[in-house]
Legacy VTK file of the C-alpha trace (Angstrom):
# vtk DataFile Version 3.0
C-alpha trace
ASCII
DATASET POLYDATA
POINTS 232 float
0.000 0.000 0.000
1.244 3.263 -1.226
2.130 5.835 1.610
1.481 9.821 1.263
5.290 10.941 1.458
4.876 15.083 1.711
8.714 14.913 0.930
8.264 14.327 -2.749
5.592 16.598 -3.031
7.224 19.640 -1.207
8.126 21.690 -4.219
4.668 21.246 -5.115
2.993 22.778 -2.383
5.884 25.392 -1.935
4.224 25.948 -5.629
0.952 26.495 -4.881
1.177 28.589 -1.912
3.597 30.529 -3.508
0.851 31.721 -6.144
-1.702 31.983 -3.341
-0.137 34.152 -1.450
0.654 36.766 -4.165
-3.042 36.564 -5.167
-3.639 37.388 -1.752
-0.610 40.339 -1.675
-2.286 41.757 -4.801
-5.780 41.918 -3.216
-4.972 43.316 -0.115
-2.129 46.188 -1.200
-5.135 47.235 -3.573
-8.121 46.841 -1.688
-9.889 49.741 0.543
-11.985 47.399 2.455
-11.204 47.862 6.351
-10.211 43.721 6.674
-7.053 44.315 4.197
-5.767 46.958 7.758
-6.197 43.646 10.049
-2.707 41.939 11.477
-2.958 38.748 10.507
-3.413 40.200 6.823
-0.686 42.929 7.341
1.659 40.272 8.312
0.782 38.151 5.946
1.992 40.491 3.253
5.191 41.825 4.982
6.363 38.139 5.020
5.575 36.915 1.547
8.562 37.392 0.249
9.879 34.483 2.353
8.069 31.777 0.520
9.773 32.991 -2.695
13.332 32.711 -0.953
11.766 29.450 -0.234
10.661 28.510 -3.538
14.010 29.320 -5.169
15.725 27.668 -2.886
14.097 24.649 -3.379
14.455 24.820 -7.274
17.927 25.313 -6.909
17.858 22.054 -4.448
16.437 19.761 -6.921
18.413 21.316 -9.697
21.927 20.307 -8.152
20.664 16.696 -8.735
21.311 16.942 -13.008
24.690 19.251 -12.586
26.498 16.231 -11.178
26.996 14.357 -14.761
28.735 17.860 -16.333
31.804 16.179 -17.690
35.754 16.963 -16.230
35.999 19.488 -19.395
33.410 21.682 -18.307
34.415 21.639 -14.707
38.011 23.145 -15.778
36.135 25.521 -18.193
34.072 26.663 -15.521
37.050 26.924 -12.882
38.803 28.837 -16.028
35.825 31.768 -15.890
35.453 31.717 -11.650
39.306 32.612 -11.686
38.702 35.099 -14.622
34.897 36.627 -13.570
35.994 37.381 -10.026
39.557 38.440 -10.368
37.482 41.089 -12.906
34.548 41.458 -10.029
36.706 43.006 -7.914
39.111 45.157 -9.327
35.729 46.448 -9.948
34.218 46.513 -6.439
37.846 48.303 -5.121
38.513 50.897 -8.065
35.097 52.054 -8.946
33.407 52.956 -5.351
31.748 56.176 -4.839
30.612 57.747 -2.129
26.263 58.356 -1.533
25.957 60.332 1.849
27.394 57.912 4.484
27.416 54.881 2.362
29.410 54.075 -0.218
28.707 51.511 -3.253
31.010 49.753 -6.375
29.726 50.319 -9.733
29.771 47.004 -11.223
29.324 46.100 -14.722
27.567 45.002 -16.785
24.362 46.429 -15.371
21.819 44.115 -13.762
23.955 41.047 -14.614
27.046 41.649 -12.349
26.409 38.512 -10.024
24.979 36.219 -12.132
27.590 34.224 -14.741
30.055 33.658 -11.277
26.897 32.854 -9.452
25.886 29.902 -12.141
29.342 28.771 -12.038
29.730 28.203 -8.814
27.092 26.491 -9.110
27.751 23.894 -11.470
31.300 23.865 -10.069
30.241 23.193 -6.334
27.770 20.376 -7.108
30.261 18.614 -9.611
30.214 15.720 -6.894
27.167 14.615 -4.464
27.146 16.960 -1.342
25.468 16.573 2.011
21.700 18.072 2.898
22.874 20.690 5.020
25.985 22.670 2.688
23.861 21.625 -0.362
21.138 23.934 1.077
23.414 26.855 2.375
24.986 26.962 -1.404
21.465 27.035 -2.715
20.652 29.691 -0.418
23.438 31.422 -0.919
22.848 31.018 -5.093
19.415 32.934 -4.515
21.440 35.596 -2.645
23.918 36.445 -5.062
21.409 36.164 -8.198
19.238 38.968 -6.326
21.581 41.211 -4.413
23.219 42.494 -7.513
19.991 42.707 -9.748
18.076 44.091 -6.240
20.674 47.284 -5.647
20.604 48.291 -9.048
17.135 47.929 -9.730
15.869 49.458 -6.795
18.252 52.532 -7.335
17.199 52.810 -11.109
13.434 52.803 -9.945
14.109 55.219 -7.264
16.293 57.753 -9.199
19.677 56.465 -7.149
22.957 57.250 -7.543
23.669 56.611 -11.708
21.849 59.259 -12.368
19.400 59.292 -14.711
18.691 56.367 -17.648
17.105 55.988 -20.568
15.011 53.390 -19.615
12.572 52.363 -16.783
10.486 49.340 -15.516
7.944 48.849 -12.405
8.865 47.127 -9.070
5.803 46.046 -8.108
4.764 45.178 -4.665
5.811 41.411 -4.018
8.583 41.719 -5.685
9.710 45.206 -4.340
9.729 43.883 -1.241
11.502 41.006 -2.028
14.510 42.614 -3.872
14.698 44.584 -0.349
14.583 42.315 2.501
17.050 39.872 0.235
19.509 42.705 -0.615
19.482 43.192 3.101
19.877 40.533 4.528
22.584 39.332 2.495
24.322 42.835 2.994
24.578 41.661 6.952
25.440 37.700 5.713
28.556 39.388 3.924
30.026 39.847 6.879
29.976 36.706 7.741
30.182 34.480 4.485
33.227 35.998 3.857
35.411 35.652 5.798
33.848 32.042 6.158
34.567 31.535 2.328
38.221 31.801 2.768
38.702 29.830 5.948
36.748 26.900 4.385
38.101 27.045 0.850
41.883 27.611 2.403
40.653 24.323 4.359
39.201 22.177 1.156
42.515 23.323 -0.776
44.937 21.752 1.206
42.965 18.783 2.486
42.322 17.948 -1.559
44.438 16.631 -3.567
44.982 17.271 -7.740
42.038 19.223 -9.550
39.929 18.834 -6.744
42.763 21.415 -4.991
42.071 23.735 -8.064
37.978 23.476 -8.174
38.135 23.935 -4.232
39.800 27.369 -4.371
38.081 28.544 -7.349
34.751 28.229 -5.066
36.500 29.694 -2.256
37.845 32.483 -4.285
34.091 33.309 -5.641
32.304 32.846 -2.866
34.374 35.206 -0.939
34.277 37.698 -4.022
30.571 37.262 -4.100
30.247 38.292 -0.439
32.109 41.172 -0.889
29.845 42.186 -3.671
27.183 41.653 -2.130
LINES 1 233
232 0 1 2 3 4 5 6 7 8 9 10 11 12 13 14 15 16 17 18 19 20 21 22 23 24 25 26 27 28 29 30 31 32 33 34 35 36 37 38 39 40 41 42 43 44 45 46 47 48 49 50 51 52 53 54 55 56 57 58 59 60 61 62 63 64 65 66 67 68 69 70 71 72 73 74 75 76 77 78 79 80 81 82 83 84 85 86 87 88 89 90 91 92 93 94 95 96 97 98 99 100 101 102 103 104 105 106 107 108 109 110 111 112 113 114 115 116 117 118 119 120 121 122 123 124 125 126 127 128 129 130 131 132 133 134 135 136 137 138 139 140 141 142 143 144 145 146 147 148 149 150 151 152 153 154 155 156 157 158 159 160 161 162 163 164 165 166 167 168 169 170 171 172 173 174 175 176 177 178 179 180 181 182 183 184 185 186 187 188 189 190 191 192 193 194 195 196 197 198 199 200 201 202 203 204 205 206 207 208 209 210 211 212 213 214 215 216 217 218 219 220 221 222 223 224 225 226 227 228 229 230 231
C-alpha cells in the first residue's frame, strides 16, 4: 500500500502557496476594504517574500541533482571563468566605489547582470560531486542571494532615481517583488560579513585537504564565494 510521502511533493505545495499568497498580496495592497488593515493580513503580506526565498531555494535544491553528470571538461572551463569573472569582479568593487551620503557603493558592470555568470558557475562547479543536505542547502541559499543582491541594488536605485543618475530606460517594481529585492539585498548585505570571511577559511581548508584538480575546483569556489560576499 502506497504511503502519502509530503517529501516528494514539497516543491509542489511550496508551488501552490507561492501563487496563493501573491493573489492574496495583490488583493490586499489594492483593496480599501477595512479587513485588508487587520494583522494577521498585514503580516501576511510583509512576510511573503519568504516563501519565494523558499521557492528558489528549493528549485535550486532539486536542480543540483542533473549538474552532477557535467563532464571533467566543463568543470576546468568553468574553474577557467570563476578565476577570470571574479579576479574582474573586484578590481571592480575596489577601483570604482563612490561615495552616496554615508554609504558608499562599487559600480559594477555590466548592469543588472554583475552577479549572475560567477553565481551559475559556482554552481555547477560546487555540485560537480554529491554533497550533504545541510551545505547543499546553504549553497542554494546562498545562489538565490547572489542572483538577487546584484539585480536588487541596481534595480531598486534605477526605480528610485539612485545614484547613476538618470537612464534611458525604466520598468515597475511592483509590490511582491519590491519587497523582495529589499529584505534579500538586506539581509545578504549583513550575511557578507559573515560568508566571507567564512569563504576563505573553508576554501583555504578544502585546498589543502584535496588533492589534484579537486585542490584547483576547491579554491576557485572559495575564491568566488568570498568575491561574491564582498559584492554583495
Amino acid at each position: 500500500m502506497n504511503t502519502y510521502n509530503p517529501r516528494r511533493h514539497i516543491l509542489l505545495l511550496v508551488t501552490f502557496l507561492a501563487f496563493a499568497i501573491a493573489a492574496f498580496d495583490h488583493i490586499v495592497r489594492t483593496s480599501t476594504e477595512s479587513w485588508s488593515e487587520v494583522p494577521i493580513a498585514q503580516w501576511t503580506v510583509f512576510f511573503s517574500p519568504l516563501i519565494y526565498l523558499v521557492l528558489f531555494t528549493l528549485l535550486f535544491f532539486k536542480l543540483r541533482q542533473s549538474v552532477v553528470t557535467l563532464s571533467k571538461r566543463r568543470n576546468n572551463i568553468a574553474t577557467v571563468l570563476i578565476f577570470l569573472y571574479a579576479m574582474l569582479l573586484l578590481v571592480q568593487i575596489f577601483l570604482r566605489k563612490q561615495g552616496v551620503g554615508s554609504a558608499s557603493y562599487s559600480i559594477v558592470s555590466p548592469l543588472f547582470v554583475s552577479g549572475v555568470p560567477i553565481s551559475v558557475l559556482t554552481f555547477l562547479l560546487f555540485f560537480r560531486k554529491y554533497r550533504g543536505v545541510l551545505s547543499s542547502c546553504l549553497i542554494c541559499l546562498a545562489t538565490v542571494f547572489w542572483l538577487i543582491m546584484p539585480i536588487g541594488i541596481d534595480a531598486l536605485y534605477i526605480t528610485q532615481g539612485g545614484y547613476r543618475g538618470p537612464v534611458p530606460f525604466q520598468f515597475a517594481v511592483i509590490s511582491t517583488s519590491y519587497d523582495l529585492i529589499k529584505r534579500i539585498a538586506a539581509l545578504s548585505m549583513f550575511l557578507a560579513f559573515i560568508t566571507a570571511p567564512t569563504a576563505l577559511i573553508i576554501g583555504f581548508y578544502r585546498a589543502v585537504k584535496a588533492k589534484g584538480i579537486e585542490r584547483t575546483y576547491a579554491l576557485a569556489v572559495g575564491f568566488s564565494i568570498f568575491t561574491l560576499s564582498i559584492q554583495s
